[in-house]
C-alpha positions in Angstrom: -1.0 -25.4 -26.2 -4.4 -26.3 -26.2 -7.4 -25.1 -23.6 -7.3 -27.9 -21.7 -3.8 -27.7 -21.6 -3.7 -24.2 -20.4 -6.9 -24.9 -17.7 -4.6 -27.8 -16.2 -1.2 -25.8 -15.8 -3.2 -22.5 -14.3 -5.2 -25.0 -11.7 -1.2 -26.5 -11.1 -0.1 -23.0 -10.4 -3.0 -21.9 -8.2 -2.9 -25.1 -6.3 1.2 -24.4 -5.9 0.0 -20.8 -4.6 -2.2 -22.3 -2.0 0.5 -24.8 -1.0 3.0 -22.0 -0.6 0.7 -19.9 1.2 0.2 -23.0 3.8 3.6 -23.4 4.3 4.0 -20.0 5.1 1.5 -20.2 7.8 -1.2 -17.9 6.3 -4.4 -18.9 4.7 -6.3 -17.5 1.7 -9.6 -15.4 2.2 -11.8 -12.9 0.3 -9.6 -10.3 2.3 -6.5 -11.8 0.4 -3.1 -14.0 2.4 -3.5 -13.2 5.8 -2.0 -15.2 9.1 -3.8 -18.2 10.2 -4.7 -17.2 13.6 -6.4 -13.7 11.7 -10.3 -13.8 10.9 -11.9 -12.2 8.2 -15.6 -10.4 9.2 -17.5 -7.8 7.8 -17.3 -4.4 8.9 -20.3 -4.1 10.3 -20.3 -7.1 12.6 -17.5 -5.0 14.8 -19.5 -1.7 15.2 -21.2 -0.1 18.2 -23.8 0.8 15.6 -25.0 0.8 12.1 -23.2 3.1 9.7 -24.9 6.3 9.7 -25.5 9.8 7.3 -24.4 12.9 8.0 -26.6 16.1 8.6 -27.6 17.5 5.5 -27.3 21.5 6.0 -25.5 24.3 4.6 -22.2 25.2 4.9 -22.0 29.3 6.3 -18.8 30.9 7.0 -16.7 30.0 10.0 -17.7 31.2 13.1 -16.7 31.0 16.9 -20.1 30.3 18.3 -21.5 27.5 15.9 -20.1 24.0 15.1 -17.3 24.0 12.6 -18.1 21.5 10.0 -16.3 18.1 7.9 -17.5 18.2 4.3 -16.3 15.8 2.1 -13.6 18.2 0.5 -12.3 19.0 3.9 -10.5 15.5 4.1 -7.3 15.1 2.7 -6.1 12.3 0.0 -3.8 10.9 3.4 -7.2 11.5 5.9 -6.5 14.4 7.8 -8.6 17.4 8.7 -7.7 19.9 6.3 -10.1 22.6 5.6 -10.0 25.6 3.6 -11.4 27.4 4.4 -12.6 26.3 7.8 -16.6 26.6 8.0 -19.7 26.1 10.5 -23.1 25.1 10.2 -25.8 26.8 11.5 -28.8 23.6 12.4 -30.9 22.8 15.2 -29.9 19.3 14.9 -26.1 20.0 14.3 -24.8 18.8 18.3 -26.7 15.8 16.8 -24.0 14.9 14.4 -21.0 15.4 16.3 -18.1 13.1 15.8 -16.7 11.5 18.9 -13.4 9.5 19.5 -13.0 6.5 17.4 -15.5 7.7 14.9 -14.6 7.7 11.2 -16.4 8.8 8.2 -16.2 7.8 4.6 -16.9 9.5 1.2 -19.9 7.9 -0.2 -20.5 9.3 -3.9 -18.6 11.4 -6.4 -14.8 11.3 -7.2 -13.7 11.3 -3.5 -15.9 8.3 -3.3 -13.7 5.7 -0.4 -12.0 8.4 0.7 -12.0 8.4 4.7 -11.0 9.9 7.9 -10.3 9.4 11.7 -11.7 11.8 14.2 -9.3 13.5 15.9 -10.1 15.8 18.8 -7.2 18.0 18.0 -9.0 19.3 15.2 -11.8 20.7 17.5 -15.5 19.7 17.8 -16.4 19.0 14.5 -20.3 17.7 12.5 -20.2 16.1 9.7 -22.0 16.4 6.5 -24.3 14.5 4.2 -21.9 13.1 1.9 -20.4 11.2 4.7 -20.7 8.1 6.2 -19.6 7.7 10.0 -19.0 4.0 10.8 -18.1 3.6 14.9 -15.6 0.5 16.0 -16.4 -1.3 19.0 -13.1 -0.5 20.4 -13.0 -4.0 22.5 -13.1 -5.7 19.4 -11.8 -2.9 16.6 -9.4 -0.4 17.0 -10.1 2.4 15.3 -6.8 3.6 14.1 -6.5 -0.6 12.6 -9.1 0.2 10.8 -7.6 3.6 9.8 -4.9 2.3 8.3 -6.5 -0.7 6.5 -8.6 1.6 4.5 -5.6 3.4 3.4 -4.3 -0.2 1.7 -4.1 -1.0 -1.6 -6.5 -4.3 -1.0 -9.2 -1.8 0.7 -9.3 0.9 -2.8 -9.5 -2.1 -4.9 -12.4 -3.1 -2.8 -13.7 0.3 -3.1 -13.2 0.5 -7.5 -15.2 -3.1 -7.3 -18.2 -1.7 -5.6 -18.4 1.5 -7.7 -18.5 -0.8 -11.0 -21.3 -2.7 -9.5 -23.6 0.3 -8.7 -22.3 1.8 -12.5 -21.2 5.4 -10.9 -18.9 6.3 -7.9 -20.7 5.8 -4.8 -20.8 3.5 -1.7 -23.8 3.2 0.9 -23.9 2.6 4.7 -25.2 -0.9 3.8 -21.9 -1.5 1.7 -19.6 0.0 3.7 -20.7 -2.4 6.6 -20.3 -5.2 4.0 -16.4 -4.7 4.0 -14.4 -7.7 4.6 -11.8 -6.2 7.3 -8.9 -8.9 8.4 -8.5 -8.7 12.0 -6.4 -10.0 14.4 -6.6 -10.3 18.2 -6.9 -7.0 19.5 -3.7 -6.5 21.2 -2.5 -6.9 17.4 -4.0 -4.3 16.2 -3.0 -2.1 18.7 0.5 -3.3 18.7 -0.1 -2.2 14.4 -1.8 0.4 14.9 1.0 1.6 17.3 3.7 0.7 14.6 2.3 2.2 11.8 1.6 5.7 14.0 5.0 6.0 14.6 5.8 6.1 11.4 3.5 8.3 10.1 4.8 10.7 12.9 8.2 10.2 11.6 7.0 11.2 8.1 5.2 14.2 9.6 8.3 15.4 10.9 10.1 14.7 7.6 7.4 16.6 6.0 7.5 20.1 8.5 11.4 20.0 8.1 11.2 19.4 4.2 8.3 22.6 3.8 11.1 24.4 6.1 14.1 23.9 4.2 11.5 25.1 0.8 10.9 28.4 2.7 14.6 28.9 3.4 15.3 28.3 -0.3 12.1 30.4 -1.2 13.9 33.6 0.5 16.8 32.7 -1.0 15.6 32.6 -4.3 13.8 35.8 -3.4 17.0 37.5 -2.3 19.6 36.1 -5.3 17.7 36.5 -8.2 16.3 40.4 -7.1 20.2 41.3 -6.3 19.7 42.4 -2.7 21.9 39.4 -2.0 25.0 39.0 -3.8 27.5 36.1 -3.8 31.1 36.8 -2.9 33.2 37.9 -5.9 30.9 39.1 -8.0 29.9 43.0 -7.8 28.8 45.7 -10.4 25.3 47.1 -11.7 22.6 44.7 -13.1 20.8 45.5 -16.5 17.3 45.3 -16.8 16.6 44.1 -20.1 12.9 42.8 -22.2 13.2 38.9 -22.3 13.0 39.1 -26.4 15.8 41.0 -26.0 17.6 37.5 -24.6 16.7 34.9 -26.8 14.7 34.3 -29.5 11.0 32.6 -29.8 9.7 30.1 -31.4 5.7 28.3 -31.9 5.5 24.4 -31.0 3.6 22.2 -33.7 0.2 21.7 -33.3 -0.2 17.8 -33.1 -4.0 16.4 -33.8 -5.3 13.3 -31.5 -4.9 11.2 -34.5 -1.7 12.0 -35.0 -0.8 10.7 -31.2 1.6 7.4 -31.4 2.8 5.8 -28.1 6.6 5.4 -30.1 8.8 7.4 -31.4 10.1 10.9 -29.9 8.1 11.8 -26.6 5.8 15.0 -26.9 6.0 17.7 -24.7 
């Protein structure tokens, strides 16, 4: 098959993909297929105010009667507030950077780069550092936890991997991150979403404490079967206590060089 060939039959199936999309009711934009009645606008045209930095201070350990503060590492891979260990920051101009409802912050350099979370006031008053960016939705036109989940979407860390290529190292400024093309619907849609998708992740939550409790029941029971304080009915008797070479016998794994590596054959542990 020749070029021109080959040009002809992908411009066939791209104009096949934009006919199906129609149909469907949906439209193609920089955002990806979204409904028809959706707009696409950049991030920073449905903010209360320009993306802005966080203070740049010290961390000092935790204490009752200073500010607790967000770094970068105190956000978890899912976005919540996960600290450890919890710290404060001693600044005059810390009750200057204090998150509010409906704020959220993103990473803007290093590995974490994209990575990004939703005040929550559960978590306590809380300033946030340097390394973050706080964005603030115009909740009439925004809701915040829409916007929460979006940049947890595959479509948003693809828009985030883009920009780090461009700039040649991992790192996204406010100007950038106001640059985001966000789909959005009417905002009773997003609520109705944002709602949804809430739900859910409560349901996980719960999923998630009953799953960690049924690991600490089989922790203790581990704890209690293998030590012999707990023993199983019909068995009885002394245990022996013997050296683990005693048991078996040992043996030294090959050593395999990186040119010896082959993506075939028998798999390598």
């Amino acid at each position: 098959m020749g070029i021109d060939e080959a040009v002809m039959r992908s411009e066939s199936a791209s104009n096949a993909d934009v006919v199906s999309v129609a149909l469907l009711g949906n439209k193609q934009t920089e955002a990806g297929v979204i409904p028809k009645d959706w707009n696409v606008c950049p991030l920073r045209t449905h903010l209360k105010r320009s993306p802005s930095y966080g203070i740049n201070a010290a961390a000092v350990p935790f204490d009752d009667l200073l500010p607790a503060y967000l770094r970068i590492t105190d956000i978890s891979e899912n976005g919540r507030f996960v600290p450890a260990p919890r710290v404060s920051v001693r600044h005059l101009l810390a009750p200057s950077y204090f998150l509010s409802a409906g704020d959220l912050v993103f990473a803007r350099t290093g590995a974490s780069v994209g990575k990004s979370y939703l005040y929550d006031p559960c978590d306590g008053p809380l300033v946030f550092a340097g390394f973050l960016i706080r964005v603030q939705p115009d909740p009439k036109r925004l809701e915040p936890v829409f916007l929460k989940y979006y940049v947890q979407s595959q479509r948003y860390w693809d828009w985030v991997r883009t920009m780090s290529i461009r700039s040649g190292q991992p790192g996204i400024n406010g100007q950038e991150y106001g640059s985001l093309s966000v789909p959005v619907p009417e905002i009773a849609e997003q609520r109705a979403i944002a709602i949804a998708l809430a739900d859910v992740d409560r349901l996980l939550g719960a999923l998630e404490r009953l799953l960690a409790k049924k690991r600490a029941v089989k922790l203790g029971a581990m704890q209690k079967l293998l030590t012999g304080r707990k023993r199983l009915p019909g068995f009885g008797g002394e245990w022996e206590v013997k050296r683990l070479g005693e048991l078996g016998q040992f043996a030294k794994g090959k050593g395999i060089k990186k040119d010896e590596v082959v993506s075939e054959g028998i798999p390598c542990i």
